[in-house]
Backbone as a printed PyTorch tensor [residue, N CA C, xyz], in Angstrom:
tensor([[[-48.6210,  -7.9960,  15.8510],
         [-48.0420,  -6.6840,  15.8030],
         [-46.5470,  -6.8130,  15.4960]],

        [[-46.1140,  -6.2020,  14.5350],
         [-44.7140,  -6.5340,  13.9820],
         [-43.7960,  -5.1420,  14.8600]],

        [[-42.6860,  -5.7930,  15.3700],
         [-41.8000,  -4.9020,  15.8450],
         [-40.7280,  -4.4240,  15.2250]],

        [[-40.6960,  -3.5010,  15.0540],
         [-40.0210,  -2.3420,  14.4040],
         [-38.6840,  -2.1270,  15.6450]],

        [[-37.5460,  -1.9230,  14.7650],
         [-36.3280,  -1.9010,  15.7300],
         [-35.5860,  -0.3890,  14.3480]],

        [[-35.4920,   0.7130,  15.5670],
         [-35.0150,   1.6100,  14.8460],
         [-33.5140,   1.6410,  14.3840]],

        [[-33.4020,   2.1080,  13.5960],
         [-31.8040,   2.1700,  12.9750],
         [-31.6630,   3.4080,  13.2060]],

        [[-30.1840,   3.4160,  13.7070],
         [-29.1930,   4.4780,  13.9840],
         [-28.0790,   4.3310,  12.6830]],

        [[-27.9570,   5.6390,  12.4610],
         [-27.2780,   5.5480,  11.0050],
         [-25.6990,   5.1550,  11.6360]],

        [[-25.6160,   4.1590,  10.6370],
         [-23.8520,   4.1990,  10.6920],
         [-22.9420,   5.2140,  10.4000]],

        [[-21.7950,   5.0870,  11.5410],
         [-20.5270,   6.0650,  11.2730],
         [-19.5020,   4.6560,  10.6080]],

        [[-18.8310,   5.7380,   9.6950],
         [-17.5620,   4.4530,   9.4220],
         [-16.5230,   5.0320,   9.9940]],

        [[-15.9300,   4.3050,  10.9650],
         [-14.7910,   4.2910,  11.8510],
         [-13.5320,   3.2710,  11.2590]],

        [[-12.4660,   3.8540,  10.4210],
         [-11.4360,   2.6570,  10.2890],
         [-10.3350,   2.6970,  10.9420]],

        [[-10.2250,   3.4540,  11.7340],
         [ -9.3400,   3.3920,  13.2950],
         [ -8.0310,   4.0730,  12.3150]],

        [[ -8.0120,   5.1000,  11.7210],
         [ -6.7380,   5.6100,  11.1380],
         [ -5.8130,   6.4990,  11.7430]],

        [[ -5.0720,   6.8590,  11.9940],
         [ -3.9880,   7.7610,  12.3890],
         [ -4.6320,   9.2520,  12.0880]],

        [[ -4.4560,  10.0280,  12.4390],
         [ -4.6090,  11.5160,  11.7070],
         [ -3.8630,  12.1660,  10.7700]],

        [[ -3.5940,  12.8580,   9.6040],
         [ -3.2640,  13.0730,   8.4210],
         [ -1.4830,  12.7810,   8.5130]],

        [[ -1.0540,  13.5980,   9.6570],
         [  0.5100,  13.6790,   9.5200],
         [  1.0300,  12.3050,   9.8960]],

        [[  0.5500,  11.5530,  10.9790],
         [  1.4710,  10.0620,  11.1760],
         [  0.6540,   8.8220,  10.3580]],

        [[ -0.6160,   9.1450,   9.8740],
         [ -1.0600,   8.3400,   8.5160],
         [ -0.0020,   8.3960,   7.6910]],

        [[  0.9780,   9.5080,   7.5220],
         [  1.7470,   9.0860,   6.4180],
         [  3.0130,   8.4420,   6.8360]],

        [[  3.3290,   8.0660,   7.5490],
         [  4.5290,   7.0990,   7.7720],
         [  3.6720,   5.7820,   7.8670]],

        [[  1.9700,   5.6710,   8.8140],
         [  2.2800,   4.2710,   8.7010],
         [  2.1290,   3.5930,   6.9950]],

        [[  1.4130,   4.7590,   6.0280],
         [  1.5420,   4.0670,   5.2010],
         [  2.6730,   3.7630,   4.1070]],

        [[  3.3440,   4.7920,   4.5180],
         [  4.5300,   4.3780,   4.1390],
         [  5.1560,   2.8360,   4.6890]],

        [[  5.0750,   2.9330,   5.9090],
         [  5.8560,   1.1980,   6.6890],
         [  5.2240,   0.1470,   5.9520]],

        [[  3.8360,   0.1830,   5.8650],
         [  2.7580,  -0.6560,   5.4920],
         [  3.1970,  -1.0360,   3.4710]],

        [[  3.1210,   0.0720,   3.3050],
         [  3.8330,  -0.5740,   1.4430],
         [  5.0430,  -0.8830,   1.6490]],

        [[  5.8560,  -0.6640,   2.3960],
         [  7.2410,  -1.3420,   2.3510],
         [  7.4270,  -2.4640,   2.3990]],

        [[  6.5950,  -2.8390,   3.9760],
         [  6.2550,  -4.4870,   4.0260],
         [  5.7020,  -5.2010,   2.6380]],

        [[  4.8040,  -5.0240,   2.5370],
         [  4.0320,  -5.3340,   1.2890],
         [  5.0470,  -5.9660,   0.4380]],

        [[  5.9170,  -4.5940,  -0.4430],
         [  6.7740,  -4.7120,  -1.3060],
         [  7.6080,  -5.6260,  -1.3980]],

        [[  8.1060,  -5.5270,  -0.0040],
         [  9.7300,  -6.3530,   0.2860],
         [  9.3400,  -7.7620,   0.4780]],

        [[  7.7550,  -7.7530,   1.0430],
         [  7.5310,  -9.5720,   1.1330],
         [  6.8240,  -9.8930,  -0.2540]],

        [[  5.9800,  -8.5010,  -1.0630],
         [  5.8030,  -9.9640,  -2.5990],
         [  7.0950,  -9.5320,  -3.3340]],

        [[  7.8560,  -8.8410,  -3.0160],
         [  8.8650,  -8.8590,  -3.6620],
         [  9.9340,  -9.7400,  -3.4590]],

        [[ 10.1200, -10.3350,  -2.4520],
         [ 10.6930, -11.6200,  -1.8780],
         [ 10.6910, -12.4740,  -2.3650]],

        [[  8.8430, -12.6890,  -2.3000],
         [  8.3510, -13.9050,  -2.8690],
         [  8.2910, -13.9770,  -4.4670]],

        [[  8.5150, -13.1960,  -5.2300],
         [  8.5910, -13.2310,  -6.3140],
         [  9.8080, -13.4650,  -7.1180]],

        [[ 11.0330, -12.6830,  -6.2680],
         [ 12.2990, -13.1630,  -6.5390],
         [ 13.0700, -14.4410,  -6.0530]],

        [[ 12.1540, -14.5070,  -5.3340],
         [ 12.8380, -15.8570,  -4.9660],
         [ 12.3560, -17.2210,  -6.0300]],

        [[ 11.4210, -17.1250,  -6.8350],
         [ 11.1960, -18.0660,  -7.7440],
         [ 11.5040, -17.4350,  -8.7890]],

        [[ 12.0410, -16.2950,  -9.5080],
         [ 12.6500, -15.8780, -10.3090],
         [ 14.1190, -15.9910,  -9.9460]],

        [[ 14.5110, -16.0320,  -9.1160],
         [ 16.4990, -16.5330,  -8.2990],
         [ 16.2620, -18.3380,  -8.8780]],

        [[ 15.3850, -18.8910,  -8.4210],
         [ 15.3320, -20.3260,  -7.9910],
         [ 14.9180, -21.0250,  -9.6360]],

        [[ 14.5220, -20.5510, -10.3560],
         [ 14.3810, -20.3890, -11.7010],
         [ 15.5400, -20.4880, -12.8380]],

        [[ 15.9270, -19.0230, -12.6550],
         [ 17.0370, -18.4720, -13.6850],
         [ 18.7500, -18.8530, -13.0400]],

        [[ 18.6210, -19.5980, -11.5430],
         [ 20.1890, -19.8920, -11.3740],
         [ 20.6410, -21.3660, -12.0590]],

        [[ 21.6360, -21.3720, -12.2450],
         [ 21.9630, -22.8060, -12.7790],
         [ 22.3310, -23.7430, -11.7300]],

        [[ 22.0250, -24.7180, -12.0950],
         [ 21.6570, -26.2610, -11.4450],
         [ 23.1660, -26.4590, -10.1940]],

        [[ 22.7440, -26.6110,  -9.0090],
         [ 23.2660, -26.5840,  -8.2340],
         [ 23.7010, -25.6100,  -7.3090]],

        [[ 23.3560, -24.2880,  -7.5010],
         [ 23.4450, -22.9180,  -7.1100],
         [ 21.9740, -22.3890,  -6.8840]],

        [[ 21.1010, -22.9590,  -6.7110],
         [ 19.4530, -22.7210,  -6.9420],
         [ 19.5760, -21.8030,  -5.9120]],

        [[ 19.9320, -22.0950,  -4.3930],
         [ 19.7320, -21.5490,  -3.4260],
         [ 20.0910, -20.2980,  -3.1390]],

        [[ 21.9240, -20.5940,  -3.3450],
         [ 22.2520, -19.2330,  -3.8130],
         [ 21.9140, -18.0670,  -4.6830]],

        [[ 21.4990, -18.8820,  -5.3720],
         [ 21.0310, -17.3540,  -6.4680],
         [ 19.7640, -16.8550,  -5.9050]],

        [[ 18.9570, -17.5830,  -5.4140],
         [ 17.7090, -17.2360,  -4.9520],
         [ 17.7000, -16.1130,  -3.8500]],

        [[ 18.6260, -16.4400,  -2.5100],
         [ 19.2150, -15.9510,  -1.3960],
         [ 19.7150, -14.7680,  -1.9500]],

        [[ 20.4210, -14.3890,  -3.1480],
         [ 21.4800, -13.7240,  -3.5230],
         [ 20.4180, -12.4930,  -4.3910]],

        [[ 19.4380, -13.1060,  -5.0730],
         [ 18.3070, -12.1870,  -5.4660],
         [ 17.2530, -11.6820,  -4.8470]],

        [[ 16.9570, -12.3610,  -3.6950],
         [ 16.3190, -11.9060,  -2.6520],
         [ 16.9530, -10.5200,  -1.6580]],

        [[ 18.1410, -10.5630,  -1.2610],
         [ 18.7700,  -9.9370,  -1.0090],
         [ 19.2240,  -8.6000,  -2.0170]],

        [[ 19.4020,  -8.4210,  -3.3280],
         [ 19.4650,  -7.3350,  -4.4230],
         [ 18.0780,  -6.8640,  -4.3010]],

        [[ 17.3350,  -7.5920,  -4.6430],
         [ 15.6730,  -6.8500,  -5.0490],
         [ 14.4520,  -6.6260,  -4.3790]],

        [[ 14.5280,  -7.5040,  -3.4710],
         [ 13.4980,  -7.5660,  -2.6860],
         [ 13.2630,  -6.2410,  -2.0460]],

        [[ 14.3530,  -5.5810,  -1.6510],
         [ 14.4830,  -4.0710,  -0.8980],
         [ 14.4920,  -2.6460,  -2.0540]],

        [[ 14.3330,  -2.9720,  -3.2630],
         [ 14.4300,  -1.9880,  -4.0110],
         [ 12.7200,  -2.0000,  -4.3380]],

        [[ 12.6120,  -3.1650,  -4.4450],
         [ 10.6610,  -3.3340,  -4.4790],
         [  9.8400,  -2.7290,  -3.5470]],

        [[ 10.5190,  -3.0110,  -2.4580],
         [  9.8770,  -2.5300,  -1.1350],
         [  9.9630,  -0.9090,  -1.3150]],

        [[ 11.0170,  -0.4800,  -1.7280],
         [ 11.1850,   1.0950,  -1.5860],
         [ 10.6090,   1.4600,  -2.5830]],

        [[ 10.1050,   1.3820,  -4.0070],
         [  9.1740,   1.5230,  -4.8910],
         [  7.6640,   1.3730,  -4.2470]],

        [[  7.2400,   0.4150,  -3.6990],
         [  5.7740,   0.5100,  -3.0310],
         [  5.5310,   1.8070,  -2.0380]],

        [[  7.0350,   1.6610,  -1.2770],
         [  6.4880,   2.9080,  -0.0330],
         [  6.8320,   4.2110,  -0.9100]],

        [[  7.6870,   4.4570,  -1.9010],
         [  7.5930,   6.0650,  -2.3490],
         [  5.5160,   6.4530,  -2.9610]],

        [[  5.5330,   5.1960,  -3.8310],
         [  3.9620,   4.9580,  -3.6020],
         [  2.8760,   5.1430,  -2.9530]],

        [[  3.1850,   4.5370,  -1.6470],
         [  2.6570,   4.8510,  -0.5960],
         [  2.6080,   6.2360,   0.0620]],

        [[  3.8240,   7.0490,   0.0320],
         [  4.4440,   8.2630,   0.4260],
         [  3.3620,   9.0990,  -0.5070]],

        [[  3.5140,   9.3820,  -1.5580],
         [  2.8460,  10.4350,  -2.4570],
         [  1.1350,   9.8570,  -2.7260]],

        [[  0.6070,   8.8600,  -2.1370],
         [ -0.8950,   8.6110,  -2.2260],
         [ -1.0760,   8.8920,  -0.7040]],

        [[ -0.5090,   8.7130,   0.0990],
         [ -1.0440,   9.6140,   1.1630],
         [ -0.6300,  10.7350,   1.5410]],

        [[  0.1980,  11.2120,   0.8350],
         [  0.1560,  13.1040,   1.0320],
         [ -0.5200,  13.4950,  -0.4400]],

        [[ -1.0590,  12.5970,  -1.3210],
         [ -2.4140,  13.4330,  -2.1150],
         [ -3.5080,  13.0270,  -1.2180]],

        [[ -4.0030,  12.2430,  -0.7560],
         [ -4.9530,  11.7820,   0.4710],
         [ -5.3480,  13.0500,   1.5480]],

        [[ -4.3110,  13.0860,   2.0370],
         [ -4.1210,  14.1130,   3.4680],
         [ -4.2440,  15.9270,   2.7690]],

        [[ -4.1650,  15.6740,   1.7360],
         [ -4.0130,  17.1400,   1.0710],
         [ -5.7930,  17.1800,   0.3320]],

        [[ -6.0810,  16.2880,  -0.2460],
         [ -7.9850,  16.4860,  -0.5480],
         [ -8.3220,  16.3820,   0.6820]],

        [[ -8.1380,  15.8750,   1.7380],
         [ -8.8810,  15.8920,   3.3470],
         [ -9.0100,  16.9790,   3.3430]],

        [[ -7.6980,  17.7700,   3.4970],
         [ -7.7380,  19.2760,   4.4520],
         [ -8.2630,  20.2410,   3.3310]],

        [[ -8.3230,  20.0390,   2.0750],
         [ -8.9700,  21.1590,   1.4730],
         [-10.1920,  20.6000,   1.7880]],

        [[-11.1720,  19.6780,   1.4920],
         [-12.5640,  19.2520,   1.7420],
         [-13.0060,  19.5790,   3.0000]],

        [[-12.2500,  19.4140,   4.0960],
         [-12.4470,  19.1370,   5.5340],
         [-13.6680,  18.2550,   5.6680]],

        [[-13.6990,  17.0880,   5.5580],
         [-14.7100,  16.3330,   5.8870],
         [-14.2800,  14.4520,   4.8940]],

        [[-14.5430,  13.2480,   5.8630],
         [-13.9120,  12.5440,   5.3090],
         [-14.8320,  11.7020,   5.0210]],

        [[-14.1660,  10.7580,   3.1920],
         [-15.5700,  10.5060,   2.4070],
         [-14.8720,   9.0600,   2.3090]],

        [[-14.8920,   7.7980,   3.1450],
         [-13.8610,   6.7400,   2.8790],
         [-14.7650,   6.1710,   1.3230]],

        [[-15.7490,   6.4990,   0.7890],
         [-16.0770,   6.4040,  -1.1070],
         [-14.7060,   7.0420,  -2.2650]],

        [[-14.3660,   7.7660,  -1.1420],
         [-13.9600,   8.8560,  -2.1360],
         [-12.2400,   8.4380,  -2.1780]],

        [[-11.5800,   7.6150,  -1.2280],
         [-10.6400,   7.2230,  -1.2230],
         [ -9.7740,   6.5460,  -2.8500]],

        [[-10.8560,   5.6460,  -3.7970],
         [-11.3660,   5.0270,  -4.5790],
         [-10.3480,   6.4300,  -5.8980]],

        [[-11.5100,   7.2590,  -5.7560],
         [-10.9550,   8.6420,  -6.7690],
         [-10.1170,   9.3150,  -7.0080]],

        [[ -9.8480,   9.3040,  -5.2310],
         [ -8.3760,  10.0950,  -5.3760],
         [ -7.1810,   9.1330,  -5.7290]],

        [[ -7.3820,   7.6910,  -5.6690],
         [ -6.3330,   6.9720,  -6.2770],
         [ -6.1820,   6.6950,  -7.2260]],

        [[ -7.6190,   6.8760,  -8.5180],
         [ -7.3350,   7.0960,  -9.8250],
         [ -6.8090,   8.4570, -10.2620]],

        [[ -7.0570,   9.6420,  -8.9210],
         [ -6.7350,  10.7740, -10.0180],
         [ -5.2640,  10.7530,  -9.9330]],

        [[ -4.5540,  10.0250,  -8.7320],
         [ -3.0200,  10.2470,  -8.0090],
         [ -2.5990,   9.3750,  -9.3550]],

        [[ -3.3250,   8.6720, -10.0330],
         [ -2.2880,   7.5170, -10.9620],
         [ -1.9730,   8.4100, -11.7010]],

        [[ -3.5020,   8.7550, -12.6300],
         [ -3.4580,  10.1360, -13.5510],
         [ -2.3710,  10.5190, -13.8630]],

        [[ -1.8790,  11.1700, -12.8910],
         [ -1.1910,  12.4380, -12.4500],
         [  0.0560,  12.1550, -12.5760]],

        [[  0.2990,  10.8230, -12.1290],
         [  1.7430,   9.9700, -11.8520],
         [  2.3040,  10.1780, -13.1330]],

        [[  1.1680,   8.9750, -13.9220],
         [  1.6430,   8.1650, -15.2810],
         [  1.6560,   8.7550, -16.4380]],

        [[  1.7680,   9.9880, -16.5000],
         [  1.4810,  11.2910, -17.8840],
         [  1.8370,  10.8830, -19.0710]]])
């Protein structure tokens, strides 16, 4: 006799904030992002393009110019994909984490005219 074990449908739970302080953390969250591959990226573009004996400095010195302008490019990013996010929620009222996917092609859309 084969036993049968019933399924209870899954909820997807991703432990998120609610619409209004979702948008700061994702704002904090692309900043980080930004400012550390942006770090990491300038810092072998500093360590690269400085001339021989100044490696460090220039690296230190480009890390410090760019790394924070990167970071603030990801979170304005961040800023306007989750207040288009929080704005299809509340007109839909009901949340589709599939649908997350769509609204970030339509937010590019929209961006990149």
């Amino acid at each position: 006799m084969a036993y049968q074990q019933q399924q209870q449908p899954q909820t997807v739970e991703h432990g998120r904030e609610p619409c209004p302080d979702r948008i700061l953390d994702d704002i904090g969250g692309a900043f980080g992002m930004g400012a550390l591959g942006g770090g990491l990226w300038h810092t072998y573009r500093g360590l690269k393009n400085s001339p021989k004996g100044y490696k460090l400095v220039g690296a230190l010195d480009t890390i410090r110019r760019e790394s924070p302008r990167i970071g603030g490019n990801f979170a304005n990013w961040g800023l306007m994909f989750s207040v288009f996010d929080c704005t299809c929620l509340y007109i839909r009222k009901k949340v589709q984490p599939c649908k997350h996917h769509a609204r970030a092609v339509l937010y590019c859309l929209l961006i990149y005219d």
